[in-house]
C-alpha distance (Angstrom), angle and dihedral (degrees) to the residues before:
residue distance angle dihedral
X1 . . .
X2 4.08 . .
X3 3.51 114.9 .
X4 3.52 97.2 7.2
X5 3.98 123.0 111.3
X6 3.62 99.2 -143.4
X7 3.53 95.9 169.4
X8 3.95 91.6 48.4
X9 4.08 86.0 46.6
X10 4.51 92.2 51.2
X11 3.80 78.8 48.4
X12 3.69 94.6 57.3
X13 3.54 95.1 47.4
X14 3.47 96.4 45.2
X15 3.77 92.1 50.6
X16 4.13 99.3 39.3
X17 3.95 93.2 23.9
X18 3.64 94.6 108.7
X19 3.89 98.1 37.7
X20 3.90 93.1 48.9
X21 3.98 83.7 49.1
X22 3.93 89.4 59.6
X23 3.46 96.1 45.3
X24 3.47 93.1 50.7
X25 3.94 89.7 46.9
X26 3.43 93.7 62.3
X27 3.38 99.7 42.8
X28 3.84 86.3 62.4
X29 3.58 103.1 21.9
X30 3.69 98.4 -144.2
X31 3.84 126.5 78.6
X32 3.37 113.0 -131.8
X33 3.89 84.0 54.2
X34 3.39 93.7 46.0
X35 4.05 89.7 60.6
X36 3.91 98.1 46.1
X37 3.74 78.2 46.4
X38 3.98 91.3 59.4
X39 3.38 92.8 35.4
X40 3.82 97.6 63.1
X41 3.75 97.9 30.9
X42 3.92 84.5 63.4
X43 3.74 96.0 43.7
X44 3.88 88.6 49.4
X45 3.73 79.5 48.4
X46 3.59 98.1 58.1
X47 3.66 103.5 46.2
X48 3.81 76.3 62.1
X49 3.56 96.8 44.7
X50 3.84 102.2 111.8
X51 3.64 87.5 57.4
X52 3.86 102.4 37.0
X53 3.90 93.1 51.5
X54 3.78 88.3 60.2
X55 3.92 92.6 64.1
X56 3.92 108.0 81.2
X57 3.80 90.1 -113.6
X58 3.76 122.7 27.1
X59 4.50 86.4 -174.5
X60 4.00 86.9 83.4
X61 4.10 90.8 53.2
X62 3.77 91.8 41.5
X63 3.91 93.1 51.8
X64 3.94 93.5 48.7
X65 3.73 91.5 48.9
X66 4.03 87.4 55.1
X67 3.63 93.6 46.6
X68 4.11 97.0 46.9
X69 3.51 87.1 45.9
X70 4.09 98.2 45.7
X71 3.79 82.9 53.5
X72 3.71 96.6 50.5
X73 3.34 93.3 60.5
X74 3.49 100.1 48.3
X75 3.50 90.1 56.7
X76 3.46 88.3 46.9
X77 3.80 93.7 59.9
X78 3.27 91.4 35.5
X79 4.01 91.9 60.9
X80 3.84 85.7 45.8
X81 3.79 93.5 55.1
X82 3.23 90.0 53.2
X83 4.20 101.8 52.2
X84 3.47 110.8 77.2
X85 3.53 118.9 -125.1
X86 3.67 92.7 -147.6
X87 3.88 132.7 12.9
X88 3.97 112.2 -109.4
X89 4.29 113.9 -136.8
X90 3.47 111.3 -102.7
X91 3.44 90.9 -115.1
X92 3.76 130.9 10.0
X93 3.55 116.9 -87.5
X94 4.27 108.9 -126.7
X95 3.87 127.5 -160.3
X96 4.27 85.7 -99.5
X97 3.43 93.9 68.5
X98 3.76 92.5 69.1
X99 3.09 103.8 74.5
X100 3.88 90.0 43.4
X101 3.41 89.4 65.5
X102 3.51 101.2 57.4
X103 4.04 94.2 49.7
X104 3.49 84.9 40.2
X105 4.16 99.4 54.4
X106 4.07 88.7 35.9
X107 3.57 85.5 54.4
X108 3.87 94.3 47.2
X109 3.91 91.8 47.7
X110 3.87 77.5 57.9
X111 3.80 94.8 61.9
X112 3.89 124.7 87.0
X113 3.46 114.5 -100.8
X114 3.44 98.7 -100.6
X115 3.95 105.2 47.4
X116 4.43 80.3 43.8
X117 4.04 80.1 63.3
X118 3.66 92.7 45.7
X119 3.69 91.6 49.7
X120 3.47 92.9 44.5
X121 3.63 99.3 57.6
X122 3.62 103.6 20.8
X123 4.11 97.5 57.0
X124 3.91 100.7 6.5
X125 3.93 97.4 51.8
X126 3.85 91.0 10.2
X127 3.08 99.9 -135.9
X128 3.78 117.5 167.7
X129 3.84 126.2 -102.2
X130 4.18 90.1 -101.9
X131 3.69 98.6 47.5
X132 4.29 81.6 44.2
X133 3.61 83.9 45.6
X134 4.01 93.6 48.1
X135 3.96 95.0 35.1
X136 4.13 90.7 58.7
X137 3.50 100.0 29.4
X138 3.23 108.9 -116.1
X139 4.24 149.0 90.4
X140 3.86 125.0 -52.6
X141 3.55 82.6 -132.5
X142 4.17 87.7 56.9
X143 3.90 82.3 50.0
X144 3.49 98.3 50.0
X145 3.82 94.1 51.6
X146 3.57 108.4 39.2
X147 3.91 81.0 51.5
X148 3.93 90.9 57.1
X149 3.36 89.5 38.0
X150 3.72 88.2 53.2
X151 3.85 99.7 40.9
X152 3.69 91.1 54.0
X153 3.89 94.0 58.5
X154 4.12 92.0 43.6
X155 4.00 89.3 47.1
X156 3.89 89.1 84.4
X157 3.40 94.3 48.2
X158 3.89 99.5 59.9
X159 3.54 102.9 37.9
X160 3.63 126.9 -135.4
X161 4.10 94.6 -30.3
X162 3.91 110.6 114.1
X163 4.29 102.8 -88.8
X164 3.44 95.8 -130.6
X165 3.92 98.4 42.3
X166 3.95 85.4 51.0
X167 4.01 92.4 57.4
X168 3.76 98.2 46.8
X169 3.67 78.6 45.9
X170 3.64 94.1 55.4
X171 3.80 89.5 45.7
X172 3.47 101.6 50.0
């Protein structure tokens, strides 16, 4: 390639190959790491090569570039250890809660439309009575009412378990 001192570059590796390789093993402590480590520390270092060969010592340039990029990906599995792949239920769901869920929905196909809707997004997404309010167009106080209104007729349904409690139950 123009410009670039391949044969001064083989030399390098050749020469420093096995040091670079060390350094780059303990900065990830495993092997196989260590080598795709090397291996794109020296590519990054010969895209660079015109202007790395100029310095007096190109080791010093090599061994940053391993370390910067050792560190990037720790931090980069770090970050993905730490984002869940999937979102855990509040609470764990137990055998009881199936049968809840069935008096619960046939109770909530019961409902009116609207006060189903209130329900729904009050207590299932809990959501609070202004984004209810917002979502359906209409008054907190409309919220607030068609939810009593609502919780009164599912009551019956549940038994004696606290109504909202028993839908987030259901949902979970």
């Amino acid at each position: 390639m123009t410009g670039r001192d391949d044969a001064g570059f083989s030399a390098f590796v050749a020469a420093r190959g096995t040091s670079l390789l060390r350094i780059a093993h303990l900065a990830c402590d495993a092997t196989e790491d260590a080598e795709d480590l090397l291996q794109t520390a020296l590519e990054r270092a010969y895209r660079n090569w015109g202007r790395v060969r100029s310095d007096s010592d190109p080791e010093p340039y090599v061994r940053r570039i391993i370390v910067n990029t050792a560190i990037s990906r720790a931090r980069r599995r770090a970050v993905l250890r730490i984002i869940p792949t999937g979102t855990p239920p509040e609470r764990p769901s137990r055998e009881t809660d199936i049968p809840l869920r069935h008096a619960l929905m046939d109770a909530l196909r019961e409902l009116p439309p609207r006060q189903r809707a209130v329900v729904v997004l009050r207590y299932w997404e809990d959501l609070s009575e202004a984004q209810t309010a917002e979502i359906l167009g209409c008054s907190t106080g409309t919220v607030k009412s068609q939810a009593s209104k609502a919780l009164a007729k599912l009551r019956p349904a549940i038994g004696g378990e606290p109504l909202e409690e028993a839908i987030r139950s259901a949902h979970a």
